[in-house]
C-alpha positions as CSV (number, residue, x, y, z in Angstrom):
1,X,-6.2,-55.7,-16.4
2,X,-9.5,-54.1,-16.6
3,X,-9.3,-53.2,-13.2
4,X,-6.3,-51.2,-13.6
5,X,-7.4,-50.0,-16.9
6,X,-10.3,-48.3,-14.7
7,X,-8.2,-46.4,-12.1
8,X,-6.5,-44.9,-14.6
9,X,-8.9,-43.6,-16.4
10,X,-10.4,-42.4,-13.3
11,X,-7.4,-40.8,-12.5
12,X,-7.2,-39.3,-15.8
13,X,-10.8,-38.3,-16.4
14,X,-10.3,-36.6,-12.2
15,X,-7.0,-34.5,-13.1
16,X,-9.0,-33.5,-16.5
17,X,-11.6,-31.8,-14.0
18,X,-9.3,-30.0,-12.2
19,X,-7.0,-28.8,-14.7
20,X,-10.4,-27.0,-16.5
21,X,-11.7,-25.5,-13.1
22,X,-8.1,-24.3,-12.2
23,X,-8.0,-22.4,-15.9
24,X,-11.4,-21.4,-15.6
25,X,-9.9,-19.8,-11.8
26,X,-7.4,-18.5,-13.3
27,X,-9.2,-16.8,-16.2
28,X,-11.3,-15.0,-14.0
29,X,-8.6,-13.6,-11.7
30,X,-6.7,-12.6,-14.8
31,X,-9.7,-11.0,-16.0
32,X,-10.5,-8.6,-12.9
33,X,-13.7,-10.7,-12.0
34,X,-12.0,-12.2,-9.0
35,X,-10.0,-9.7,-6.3
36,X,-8.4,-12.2,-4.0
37,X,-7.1,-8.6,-2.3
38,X,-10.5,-7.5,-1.4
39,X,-10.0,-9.9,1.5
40,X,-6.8,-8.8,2.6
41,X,-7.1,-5.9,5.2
42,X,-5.8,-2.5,4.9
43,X,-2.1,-1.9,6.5
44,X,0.1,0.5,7.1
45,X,3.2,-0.2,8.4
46,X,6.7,1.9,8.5
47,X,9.8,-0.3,8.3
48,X,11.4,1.6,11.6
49,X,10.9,1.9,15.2
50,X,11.3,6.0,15.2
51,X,7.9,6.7,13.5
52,X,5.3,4.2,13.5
53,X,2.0,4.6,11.3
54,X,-0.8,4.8,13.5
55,X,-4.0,5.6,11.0
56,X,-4.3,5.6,7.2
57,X,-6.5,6.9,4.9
58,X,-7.0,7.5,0.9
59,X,-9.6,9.4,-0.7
60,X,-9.9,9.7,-4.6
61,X,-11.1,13.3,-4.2
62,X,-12.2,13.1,-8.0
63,X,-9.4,13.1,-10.1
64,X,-6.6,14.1,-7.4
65,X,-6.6,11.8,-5.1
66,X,-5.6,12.6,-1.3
67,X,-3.4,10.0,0.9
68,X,-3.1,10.5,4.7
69,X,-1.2,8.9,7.4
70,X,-1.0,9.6,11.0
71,X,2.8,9.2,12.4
72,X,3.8,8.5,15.8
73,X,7.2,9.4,17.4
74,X,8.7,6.6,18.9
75,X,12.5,7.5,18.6
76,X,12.9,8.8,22.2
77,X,13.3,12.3,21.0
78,X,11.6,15.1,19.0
79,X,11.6,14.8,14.8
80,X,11.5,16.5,12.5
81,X,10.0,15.2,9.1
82,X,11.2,17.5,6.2
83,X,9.1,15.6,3.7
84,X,7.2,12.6,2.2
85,X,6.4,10.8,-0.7
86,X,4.4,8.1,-2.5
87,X,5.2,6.1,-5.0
88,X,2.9,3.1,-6.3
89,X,3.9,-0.7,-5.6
90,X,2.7,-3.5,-6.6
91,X,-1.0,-4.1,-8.6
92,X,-0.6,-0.1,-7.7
93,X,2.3,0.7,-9.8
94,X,1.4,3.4,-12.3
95,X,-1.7,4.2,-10.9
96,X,0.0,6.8,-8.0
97,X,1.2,9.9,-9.6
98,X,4.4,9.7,-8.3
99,X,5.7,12.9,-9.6
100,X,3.3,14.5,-7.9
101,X,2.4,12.4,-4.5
102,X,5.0,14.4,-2.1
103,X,5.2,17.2,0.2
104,X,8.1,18.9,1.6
105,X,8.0,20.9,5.0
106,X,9.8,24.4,4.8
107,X,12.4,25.7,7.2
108,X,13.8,22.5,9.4
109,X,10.3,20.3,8.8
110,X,7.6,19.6,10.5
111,X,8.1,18.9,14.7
112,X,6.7,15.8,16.0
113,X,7.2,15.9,19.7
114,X,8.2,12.7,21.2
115,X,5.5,10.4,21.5
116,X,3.4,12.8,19.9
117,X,1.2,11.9,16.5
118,X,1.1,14.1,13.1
119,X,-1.1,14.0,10.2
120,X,0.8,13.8,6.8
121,X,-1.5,14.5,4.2
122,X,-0.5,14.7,0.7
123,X,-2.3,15.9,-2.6
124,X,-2.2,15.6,-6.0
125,X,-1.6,11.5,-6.3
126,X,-3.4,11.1,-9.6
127,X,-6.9,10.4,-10.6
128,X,-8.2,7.5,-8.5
129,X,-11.8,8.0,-8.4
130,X,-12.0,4.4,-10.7
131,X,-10.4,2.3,-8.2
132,X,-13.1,3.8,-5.2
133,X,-14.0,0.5,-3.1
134,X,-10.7,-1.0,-4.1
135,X,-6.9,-2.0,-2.9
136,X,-4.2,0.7,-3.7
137,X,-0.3,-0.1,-2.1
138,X,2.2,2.5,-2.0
139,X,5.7,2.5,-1.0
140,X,6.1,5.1,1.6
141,X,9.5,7.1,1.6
142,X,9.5,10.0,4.6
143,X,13.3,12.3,4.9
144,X,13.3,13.2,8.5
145,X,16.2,14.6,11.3
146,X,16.3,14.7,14.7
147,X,15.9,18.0,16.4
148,X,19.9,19.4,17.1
149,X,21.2,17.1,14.4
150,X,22.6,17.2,10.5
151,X,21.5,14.1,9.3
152,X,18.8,13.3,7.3
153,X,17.9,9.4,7.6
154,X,15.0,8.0,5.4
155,X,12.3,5.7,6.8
156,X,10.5,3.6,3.9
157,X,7.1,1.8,4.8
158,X,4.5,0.0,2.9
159,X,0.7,1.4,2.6
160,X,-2.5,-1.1,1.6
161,X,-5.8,0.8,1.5
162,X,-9.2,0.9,0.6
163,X,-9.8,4.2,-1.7
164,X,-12.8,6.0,0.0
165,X,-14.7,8.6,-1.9
């Protein structure tokens, strides 16, 4: 009897230990001391084959904060890209102006040749100069048309970077 008596209470006194250090984990995560996403890399990646994102950056800019991406054409024809906006996502949410995180192109848009690359830069996405060092993910949303063509499709795309200052 003793012997089982024992393991229990080895088993009992064990899960004990590990029930503190995962609240004491979990306490500083909640907390902001740990950033588990510090360790994730940044990404940028359009959910379409016509325009794929082929550099990313953001730069809190003081208190209006700039986000660039560089698009590629990949549809197999000339684009144009009529505008482009940001909204926050995720740990992000609220932290984007997204009132203010778009630009529209005048007249038909902004050509992108085929195969060609373009630099969307938008400003005016809130005060991030707090977060410099740290994640920010955005939802991408860009309204473009193909040259000769009525239709104005919408790509979405998902943005993770690093805010630079």
């Amino acid at each position: 009897m003793k012997k089982a008596q024992l393991a229990v209470e080895t088993l009992l006194i064990y899960g004990l230990a590990i029930l503190i250090v995962m609240l004491a984990i979990g306490a500083l995560f909640a907390t902001g001391f740990l950033d588990f996403g510090s360790f994730i890399g940044d990404t940028c990646k359009m959910r379409s084959k016509e325009l794929t994102c082929a550099k990313h950056y953001v730069n809190a800019n003081g208190n209006d904060a700039i986000i660039q991406i560089e698009v590629e054409n990949m549809a197999g024809n000339n684009l144009y890209i009529k505008s482009i906006n940001y909204t926050g996502s995720g740990d992000s949410e609220g932290l984007i102006d997204d009132e203010d995180c778009y630009e529209t192109y005048a007249g038909d848009g902004l050509l992108v040749v085929n195969g060609d690359k373009k630099l969307l830069e938008v400003t005016g996405c809130g005060d991030l100069s707090a977060l410099e060092g740290k994640k920010v993910s955005a939802e991408i949303k860009i309204v473009y048309g193909e040259v000769g063509s009525a239709i104005t499709p919408v790509i979405y795309g998902d943005l993770r970077a690093t805010v630079g200052g």
